[in-house]
Biopython code that builds the backbone (N, CA, C, O; Angstrom):
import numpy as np
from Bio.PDB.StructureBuilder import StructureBuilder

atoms = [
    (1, "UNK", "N", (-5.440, 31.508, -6.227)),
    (1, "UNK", "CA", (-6.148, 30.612, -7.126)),
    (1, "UNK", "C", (-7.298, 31.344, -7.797)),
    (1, "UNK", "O", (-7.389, 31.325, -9.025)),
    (2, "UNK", "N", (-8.034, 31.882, -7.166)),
    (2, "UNK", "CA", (-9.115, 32.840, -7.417)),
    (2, "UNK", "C", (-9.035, 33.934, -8.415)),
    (2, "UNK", "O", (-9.891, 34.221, -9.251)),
    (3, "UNK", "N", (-7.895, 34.503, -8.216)),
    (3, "UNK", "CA", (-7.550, 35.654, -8.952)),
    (3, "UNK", "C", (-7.012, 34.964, -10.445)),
    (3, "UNK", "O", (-7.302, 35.484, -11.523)),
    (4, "UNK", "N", (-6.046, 33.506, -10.310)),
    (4, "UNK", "CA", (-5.869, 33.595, -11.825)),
    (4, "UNK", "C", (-7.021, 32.626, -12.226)),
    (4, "UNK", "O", (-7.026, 32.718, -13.454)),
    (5, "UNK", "N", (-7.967, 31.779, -11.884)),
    (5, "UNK", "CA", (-9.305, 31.899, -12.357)),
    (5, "UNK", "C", (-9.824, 32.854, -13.096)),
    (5, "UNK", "O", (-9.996, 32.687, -14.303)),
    (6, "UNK", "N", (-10.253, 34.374, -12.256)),
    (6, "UNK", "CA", (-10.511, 35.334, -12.824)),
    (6, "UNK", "C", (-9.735, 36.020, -14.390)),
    (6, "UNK", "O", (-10.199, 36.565, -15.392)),
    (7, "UNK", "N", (-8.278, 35.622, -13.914)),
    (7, "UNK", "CA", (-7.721, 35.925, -15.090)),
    (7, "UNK", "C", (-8.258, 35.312, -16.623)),
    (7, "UNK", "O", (-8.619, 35.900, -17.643)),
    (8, "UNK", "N", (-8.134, 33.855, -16.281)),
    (8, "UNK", "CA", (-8.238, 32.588, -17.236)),
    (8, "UNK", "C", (-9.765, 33.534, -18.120)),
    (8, "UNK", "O", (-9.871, 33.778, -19.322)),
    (9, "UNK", "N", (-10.883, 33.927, -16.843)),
    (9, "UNK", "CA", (-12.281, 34.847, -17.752)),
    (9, "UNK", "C", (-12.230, 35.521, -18.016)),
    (9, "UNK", "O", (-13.256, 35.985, -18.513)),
    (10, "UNK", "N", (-11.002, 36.359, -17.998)),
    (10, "UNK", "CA", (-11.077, 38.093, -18.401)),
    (10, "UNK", "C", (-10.274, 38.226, -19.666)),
    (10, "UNK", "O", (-10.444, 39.165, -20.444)),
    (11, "UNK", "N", (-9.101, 36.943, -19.918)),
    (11, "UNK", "CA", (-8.564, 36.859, -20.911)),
    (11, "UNK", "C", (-6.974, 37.913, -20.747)),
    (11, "UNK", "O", (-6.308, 38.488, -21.607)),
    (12, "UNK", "N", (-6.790, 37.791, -19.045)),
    (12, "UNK", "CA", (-5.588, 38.624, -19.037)),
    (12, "UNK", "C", (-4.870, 37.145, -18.581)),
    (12, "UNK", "O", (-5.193, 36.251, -17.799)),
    (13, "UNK", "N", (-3.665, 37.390, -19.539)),
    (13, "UNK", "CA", (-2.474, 36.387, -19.677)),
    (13, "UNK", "C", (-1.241, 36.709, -19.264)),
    (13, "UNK", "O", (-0.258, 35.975, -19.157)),
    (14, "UNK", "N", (-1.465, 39.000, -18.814)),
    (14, "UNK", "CA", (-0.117, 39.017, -18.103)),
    (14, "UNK", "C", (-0.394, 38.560, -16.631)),
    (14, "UNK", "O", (0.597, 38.266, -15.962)),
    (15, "UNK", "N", (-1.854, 38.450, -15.947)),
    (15, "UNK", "CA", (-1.107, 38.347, -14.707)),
    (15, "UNK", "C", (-0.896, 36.974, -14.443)),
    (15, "UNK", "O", (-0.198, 36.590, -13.505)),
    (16, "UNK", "N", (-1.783, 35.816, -15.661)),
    (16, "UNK", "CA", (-1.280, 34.488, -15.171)),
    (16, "UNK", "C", (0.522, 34.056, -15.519)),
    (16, "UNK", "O", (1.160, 33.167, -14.954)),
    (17, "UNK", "N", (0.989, 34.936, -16.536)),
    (17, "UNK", "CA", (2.123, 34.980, -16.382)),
    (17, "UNK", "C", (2.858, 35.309, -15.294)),
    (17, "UNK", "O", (3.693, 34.504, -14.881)),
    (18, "UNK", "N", (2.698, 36.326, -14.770)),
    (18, "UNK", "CA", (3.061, 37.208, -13.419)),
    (18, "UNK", "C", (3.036, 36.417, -12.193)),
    (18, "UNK", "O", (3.841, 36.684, -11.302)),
    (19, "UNK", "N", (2.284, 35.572, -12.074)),
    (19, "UNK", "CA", (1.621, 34.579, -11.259)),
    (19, "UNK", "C", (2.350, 33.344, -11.184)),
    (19, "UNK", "O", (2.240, 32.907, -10.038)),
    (20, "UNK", "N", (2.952, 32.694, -11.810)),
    (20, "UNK", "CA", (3.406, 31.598, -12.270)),
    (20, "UNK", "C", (5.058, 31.527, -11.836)),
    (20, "UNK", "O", (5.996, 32.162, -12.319)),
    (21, "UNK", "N", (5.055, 30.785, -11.035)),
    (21, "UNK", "CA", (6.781, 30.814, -10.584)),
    (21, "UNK", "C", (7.668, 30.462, -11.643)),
    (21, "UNK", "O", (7.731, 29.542, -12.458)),
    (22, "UNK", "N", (8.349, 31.507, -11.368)),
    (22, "UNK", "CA", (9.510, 31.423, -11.994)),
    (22, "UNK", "C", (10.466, 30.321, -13.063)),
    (22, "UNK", "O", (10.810, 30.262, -14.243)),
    (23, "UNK", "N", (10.658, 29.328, -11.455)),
    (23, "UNK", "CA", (10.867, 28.018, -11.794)),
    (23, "UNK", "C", (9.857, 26.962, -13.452)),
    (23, "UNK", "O", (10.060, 26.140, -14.346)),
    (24, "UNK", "N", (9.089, 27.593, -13.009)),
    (24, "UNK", "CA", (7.860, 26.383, -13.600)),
    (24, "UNK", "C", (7.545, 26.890, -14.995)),
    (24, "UNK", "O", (7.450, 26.147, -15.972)),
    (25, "UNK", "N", (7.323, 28.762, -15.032)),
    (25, "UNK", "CA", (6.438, 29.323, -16.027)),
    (25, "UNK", "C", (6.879, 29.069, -17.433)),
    (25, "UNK", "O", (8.011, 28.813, -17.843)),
    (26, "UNK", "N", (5.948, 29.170, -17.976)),
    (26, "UNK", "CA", (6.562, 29.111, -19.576)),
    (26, "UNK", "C", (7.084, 30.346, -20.246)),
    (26, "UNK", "O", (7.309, 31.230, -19.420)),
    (27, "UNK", "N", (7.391, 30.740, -21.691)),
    (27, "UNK", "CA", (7.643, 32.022, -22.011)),
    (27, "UNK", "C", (6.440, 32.687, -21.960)),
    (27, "UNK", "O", (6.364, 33.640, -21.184)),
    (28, "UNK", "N", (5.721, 32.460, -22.459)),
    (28, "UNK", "CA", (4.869, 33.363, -22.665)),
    (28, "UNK", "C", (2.978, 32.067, -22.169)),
    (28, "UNK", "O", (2.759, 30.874, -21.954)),
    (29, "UNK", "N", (2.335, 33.093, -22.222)),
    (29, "UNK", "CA", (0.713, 31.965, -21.713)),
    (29, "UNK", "C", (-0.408, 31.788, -23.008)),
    (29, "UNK", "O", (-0.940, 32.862, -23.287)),
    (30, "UNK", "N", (-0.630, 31.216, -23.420)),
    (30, "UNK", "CA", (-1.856, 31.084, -24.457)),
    (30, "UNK", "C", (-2.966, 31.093, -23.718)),
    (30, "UNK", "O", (-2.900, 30.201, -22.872)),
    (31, "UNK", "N", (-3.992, 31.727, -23.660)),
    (31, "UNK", "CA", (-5.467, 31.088, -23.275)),
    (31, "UNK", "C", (-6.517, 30.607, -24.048)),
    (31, "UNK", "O", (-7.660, 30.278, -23.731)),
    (32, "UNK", "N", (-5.720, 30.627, -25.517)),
    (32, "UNK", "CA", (-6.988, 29.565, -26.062)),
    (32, "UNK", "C", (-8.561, 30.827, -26.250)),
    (32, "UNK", "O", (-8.635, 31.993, -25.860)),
    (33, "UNK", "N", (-9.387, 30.162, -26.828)),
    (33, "UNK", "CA", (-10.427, 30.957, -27.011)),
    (33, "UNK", "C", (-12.149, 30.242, -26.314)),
    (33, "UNK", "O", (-13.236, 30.396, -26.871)),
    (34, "UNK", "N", (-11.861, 29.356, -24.774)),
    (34, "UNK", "CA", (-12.858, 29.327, -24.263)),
    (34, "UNK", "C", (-13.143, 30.194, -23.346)),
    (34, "UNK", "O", (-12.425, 31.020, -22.784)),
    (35, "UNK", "N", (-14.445, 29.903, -23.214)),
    (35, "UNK", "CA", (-15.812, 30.881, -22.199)),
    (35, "UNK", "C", (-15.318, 30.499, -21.047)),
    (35, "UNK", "O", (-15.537, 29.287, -21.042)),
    (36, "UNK", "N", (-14.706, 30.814, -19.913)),
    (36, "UNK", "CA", (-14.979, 29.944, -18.817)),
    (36, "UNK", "C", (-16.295, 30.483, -17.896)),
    (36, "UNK", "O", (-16.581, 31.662, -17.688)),
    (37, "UNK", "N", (-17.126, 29.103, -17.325)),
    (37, "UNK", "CA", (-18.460, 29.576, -17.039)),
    (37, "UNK", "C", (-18.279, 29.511, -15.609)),
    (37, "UNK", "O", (-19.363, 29.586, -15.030)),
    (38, "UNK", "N", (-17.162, 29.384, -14.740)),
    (38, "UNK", "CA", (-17.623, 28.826, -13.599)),
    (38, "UNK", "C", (-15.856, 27.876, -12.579)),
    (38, "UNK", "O", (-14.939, 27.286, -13.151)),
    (39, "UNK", "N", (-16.006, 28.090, -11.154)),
    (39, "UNK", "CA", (-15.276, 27.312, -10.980)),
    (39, "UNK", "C", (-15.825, 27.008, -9.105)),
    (39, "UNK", "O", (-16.711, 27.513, -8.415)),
    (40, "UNK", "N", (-14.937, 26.112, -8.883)),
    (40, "UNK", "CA", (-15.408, 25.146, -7.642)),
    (40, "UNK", "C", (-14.468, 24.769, -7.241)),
    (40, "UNK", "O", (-13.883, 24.125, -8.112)),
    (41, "UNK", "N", (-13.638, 24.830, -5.815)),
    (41, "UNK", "CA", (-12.724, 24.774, -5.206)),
    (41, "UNK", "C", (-13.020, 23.329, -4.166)),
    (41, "UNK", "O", (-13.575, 23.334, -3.067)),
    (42, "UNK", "N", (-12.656, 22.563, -4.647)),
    (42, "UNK", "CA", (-12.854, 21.191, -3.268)),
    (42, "UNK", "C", (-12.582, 20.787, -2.174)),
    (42, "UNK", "O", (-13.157, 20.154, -1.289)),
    (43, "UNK", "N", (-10.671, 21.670, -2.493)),
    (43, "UNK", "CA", (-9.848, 21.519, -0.834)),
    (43, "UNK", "C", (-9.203, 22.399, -1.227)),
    (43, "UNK", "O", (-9.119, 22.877, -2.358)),
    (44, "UNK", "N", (-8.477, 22.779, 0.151)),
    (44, "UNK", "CA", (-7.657, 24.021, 0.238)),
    (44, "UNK", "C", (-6.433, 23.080, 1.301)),
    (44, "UNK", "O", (-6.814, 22.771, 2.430)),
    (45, "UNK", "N", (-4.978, 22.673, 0.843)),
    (45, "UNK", "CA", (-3.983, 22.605, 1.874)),
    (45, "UNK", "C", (-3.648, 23.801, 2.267)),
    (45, "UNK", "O", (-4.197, 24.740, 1.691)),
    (46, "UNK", "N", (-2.805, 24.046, 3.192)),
    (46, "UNK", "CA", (-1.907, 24.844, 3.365)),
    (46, "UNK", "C", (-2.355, 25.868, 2.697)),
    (46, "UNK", "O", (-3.404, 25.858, 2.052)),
    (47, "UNK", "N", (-1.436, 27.009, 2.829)),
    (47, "UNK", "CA", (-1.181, 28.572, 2.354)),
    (47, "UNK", "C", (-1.860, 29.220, 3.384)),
    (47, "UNK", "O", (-2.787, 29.943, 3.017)),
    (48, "UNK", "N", (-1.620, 29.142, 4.669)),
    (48, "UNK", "CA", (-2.207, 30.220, 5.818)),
    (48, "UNK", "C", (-1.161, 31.064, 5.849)),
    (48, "UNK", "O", (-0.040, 30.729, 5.465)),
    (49, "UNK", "N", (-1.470, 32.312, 6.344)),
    (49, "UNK", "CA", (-0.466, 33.353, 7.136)),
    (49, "UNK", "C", (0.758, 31.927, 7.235)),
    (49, "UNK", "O", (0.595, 30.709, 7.304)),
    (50, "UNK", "N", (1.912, 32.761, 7.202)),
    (50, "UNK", "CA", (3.402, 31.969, 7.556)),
    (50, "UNK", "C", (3.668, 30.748, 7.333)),
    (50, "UNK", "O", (4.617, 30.171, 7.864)),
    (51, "UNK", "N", (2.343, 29.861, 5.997)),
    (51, "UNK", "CA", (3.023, 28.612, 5.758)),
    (51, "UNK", "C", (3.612, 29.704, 4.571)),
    (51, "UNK", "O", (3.462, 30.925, 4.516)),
    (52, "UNK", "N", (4.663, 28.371, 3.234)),
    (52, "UNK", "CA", (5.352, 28.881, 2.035)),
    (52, "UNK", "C", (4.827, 27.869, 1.413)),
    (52, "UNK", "O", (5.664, 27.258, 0.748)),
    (53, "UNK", "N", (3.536, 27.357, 1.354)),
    (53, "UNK", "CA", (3.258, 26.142, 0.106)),
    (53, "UNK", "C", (2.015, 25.723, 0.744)),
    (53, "UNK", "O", (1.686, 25.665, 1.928)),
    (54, "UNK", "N", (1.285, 25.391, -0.566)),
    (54, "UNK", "CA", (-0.323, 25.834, -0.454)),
    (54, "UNK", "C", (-0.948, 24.830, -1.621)),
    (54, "UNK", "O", (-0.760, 25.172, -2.789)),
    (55, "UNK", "N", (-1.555, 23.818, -1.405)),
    (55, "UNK", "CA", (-2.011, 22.660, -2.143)),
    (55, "UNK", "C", (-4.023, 23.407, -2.676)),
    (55, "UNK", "O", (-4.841, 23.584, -1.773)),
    (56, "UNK", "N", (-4.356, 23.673, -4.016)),
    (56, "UNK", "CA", (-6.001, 23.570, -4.157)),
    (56, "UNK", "C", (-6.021, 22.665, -5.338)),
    (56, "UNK", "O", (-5.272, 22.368, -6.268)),
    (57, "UNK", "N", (-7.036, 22.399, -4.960)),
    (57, "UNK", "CA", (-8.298, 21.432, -5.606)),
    (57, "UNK", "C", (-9.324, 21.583, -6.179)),
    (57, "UNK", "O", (-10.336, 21.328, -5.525)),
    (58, "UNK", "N", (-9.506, 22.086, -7.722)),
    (58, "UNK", "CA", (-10.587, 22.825, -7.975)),
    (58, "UNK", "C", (-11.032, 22.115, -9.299)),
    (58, "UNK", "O", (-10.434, 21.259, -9.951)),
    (59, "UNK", "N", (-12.235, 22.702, -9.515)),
    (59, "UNK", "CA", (-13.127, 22.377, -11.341)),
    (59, "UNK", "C", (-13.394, 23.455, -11.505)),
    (59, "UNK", "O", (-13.836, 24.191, -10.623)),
    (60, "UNK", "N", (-13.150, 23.827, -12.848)),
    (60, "UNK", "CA", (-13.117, 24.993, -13.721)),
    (60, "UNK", "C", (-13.993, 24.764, -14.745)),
    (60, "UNK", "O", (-13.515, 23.967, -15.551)),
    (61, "UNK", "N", (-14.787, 25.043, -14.952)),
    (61, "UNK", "CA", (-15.824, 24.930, -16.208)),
    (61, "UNK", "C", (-15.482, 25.468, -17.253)),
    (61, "UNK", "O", (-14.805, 26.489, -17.136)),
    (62, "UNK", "N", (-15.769, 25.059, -18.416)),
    (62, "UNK", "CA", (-15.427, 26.197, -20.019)),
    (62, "UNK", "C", (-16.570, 25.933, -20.526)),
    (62, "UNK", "O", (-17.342, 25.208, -19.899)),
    (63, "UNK", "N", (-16.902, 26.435, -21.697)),
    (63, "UNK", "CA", (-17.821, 26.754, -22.859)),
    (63, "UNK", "C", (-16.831, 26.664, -24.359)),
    (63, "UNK", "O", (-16.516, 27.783, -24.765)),
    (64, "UNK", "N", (-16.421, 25.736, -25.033)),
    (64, "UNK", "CA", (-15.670, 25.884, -26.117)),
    (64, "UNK", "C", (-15.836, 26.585, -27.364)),
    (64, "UNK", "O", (-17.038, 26.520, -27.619)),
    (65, "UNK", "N", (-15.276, 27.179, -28.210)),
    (65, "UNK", "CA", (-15.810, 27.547, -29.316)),
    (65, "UNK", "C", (-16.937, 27.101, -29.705)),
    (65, "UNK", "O", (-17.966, 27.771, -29.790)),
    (66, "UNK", "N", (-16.762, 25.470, -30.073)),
    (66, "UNK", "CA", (-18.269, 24.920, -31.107)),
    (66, "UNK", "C", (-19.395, 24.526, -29.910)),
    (66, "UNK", "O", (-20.112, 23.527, -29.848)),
    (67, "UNK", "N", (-19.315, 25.414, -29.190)),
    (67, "UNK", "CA", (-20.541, 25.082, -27.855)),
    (67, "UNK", "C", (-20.344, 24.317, -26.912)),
    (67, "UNK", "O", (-20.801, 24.565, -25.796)),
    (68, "UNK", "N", (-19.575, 23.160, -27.193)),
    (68, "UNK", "CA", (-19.502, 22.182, -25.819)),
    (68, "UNK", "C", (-18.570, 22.442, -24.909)),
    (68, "UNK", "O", (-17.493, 23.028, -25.019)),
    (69, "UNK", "N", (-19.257, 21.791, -23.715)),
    (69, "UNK", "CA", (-18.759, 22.185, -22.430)),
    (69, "UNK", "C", (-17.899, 21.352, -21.557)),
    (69, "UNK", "O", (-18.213, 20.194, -21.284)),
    (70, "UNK", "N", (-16.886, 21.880, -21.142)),
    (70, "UNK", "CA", (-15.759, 21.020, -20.461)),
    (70, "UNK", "C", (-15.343, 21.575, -19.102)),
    (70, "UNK", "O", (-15.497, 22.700, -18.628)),
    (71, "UNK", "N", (-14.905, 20.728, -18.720)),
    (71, "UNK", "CA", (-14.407, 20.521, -16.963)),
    (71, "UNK", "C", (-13.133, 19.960, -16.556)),
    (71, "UNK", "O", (-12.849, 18.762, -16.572)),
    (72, "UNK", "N", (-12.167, 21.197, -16.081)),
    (72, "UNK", "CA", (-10.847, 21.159, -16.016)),
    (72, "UNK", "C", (-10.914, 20.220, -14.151)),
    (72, "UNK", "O", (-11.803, 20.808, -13.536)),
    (73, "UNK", "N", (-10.506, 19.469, -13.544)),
    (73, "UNK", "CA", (-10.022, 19.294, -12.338)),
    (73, "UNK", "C", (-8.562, 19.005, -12.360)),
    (73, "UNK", "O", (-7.943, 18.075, -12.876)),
    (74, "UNK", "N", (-8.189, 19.978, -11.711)),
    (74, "UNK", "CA", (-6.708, 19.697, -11.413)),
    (74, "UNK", "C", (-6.136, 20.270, -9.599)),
    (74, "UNK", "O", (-6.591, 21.027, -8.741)),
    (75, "UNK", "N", (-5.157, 19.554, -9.714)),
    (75, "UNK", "CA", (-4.928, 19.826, -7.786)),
    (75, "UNK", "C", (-3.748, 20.513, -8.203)),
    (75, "UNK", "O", (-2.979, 19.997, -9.014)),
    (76, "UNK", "N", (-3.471, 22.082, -7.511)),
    (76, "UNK", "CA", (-2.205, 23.247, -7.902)),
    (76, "UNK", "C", (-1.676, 23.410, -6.735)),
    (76, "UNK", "O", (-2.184, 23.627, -5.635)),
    (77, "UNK", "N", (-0.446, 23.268, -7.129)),
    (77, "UNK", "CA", (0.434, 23.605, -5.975)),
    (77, "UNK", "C", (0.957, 24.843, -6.227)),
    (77, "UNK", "O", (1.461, 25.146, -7.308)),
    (78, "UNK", "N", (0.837, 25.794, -5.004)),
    (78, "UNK", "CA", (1.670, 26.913, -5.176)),
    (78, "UNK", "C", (2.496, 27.349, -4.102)),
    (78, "UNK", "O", (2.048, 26.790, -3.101)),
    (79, "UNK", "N", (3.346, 27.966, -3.830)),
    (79, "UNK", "CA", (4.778, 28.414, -3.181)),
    (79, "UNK", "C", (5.024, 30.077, -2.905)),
    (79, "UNK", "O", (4.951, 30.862, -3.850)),
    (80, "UNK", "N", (5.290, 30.489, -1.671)),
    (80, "UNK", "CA", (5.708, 31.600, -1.438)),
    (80, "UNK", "C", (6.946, 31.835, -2.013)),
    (80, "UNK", "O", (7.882, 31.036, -1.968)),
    (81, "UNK", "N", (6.973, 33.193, -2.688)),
    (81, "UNK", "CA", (8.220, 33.769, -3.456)),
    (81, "UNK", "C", (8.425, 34.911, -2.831)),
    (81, "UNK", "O", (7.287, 35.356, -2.679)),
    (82, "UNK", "N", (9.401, 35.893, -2.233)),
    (82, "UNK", "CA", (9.469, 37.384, -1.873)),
    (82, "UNK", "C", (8.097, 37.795, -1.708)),
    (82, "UNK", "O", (7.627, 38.844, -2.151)),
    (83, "UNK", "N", (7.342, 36.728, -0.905)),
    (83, "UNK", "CA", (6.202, 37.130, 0.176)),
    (83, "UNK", "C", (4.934, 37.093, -0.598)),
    (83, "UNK", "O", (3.869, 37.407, -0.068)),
    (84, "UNK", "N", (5.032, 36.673, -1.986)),
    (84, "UNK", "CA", (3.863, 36.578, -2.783)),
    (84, "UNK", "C", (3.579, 34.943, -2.811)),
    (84, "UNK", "O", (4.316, 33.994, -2.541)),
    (85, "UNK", "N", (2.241, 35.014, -3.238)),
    (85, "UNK", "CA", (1.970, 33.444, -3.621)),
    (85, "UNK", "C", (1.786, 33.335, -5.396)),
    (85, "UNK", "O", (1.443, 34.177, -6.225)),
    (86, "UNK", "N", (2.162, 31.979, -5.509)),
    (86, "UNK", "CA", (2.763, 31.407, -7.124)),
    (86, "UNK", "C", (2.435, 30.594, -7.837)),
    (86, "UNK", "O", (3.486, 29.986, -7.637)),
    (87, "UNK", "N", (1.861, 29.884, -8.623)),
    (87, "UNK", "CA", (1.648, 28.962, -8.905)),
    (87, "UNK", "C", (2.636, 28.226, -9.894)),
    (87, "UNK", "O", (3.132, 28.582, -10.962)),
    (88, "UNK", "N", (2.744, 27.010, -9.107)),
    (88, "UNK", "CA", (4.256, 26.095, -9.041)),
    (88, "UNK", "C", (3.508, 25.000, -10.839)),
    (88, "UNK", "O", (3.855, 25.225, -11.998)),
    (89, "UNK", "N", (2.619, 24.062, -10.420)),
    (89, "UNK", "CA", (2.504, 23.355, -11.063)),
    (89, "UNK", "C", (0.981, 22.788, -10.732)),
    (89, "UNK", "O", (0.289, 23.251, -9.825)),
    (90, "UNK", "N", (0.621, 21.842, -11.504)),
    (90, "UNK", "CA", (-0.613, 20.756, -11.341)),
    (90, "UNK", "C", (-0.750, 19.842, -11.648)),
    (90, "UNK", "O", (-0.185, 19.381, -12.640)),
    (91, "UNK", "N", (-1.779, 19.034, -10.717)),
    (91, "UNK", "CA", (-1.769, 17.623, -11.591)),
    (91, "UNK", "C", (-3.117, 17.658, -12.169)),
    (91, "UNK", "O", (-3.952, 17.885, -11.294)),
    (92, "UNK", "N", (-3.627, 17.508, -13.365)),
    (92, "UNK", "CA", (-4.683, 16.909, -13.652)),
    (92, "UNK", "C", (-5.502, 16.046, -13.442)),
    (92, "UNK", "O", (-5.082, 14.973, -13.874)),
    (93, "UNK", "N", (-6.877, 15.934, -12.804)),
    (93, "UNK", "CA", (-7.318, 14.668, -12.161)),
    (93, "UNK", "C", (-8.472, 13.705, -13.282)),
    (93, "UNK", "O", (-8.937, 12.627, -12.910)),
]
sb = StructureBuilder()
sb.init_structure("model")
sb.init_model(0)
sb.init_chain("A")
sb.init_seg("    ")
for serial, (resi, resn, name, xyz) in enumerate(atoms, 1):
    if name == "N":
        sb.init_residue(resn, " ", resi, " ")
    sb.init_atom(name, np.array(xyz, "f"), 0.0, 1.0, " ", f" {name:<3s}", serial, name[0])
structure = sb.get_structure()
C-alpha cells in the first residue's frame, strides 16, 4: 500500500501498473496532475506472512491543480500472486 502511495507522489505509473493484479488492472494508469500531500492508514486486515489477501483502509490527501485540497478514503483489497502482493480493487468510502 505504501509503496504505491509513494508511487501515486513520485508520478511513477509503471510500478502502479506493475502492482495491480492482473485480473483487475487497466491498460495502461493515468495519474492525473495532483500534489499528493499526505496519507493515513486506518486498518490493516490480513496480509501477514502466509495469509494470500490483505484488506487497508486509508486517506490520501491531494493538492489539485487550481489549489484545492482533496481526500481520497477508500478500503483496498489486495491478493498474493507468485508470492508478491497486488492490488485487486477498492471501495470508495
Amino acid at each position: 500500500m505504501r509503496s504505491r502511495y509513494s508511487a501515486f507522489a513520485r508520478g511513477d505509473s509503471e510500478h502502479l501498473w506493475r502492482t495491480w493484479h492482473p485480473r483487475t488492472r487497466p491498460a495502461s494508469v493515468d495519474l492525473g496532475d495532483a500534489e499528493w500531500t499526505g496519507l493515513e492508514v486506518h486498518e490493516v486486515v490480513g496480509g501477514r506472512p502466509g495469509q494470500t489477501e490483505g484488506v487497508v483502509e486509508f486517506t490520501a490527501r491531494s493538492r489539485q491543480p487550481d489549489g484545492s485540497c482533496e481526500a481520497l478514503r477508500e478500503r483496498s483489497r489486495f491478493a498474493v500472486r507468485a508470492g508478491r502482493w497486488f492490488y485487486v480493487d477498492g471501495e470508495q468510502r
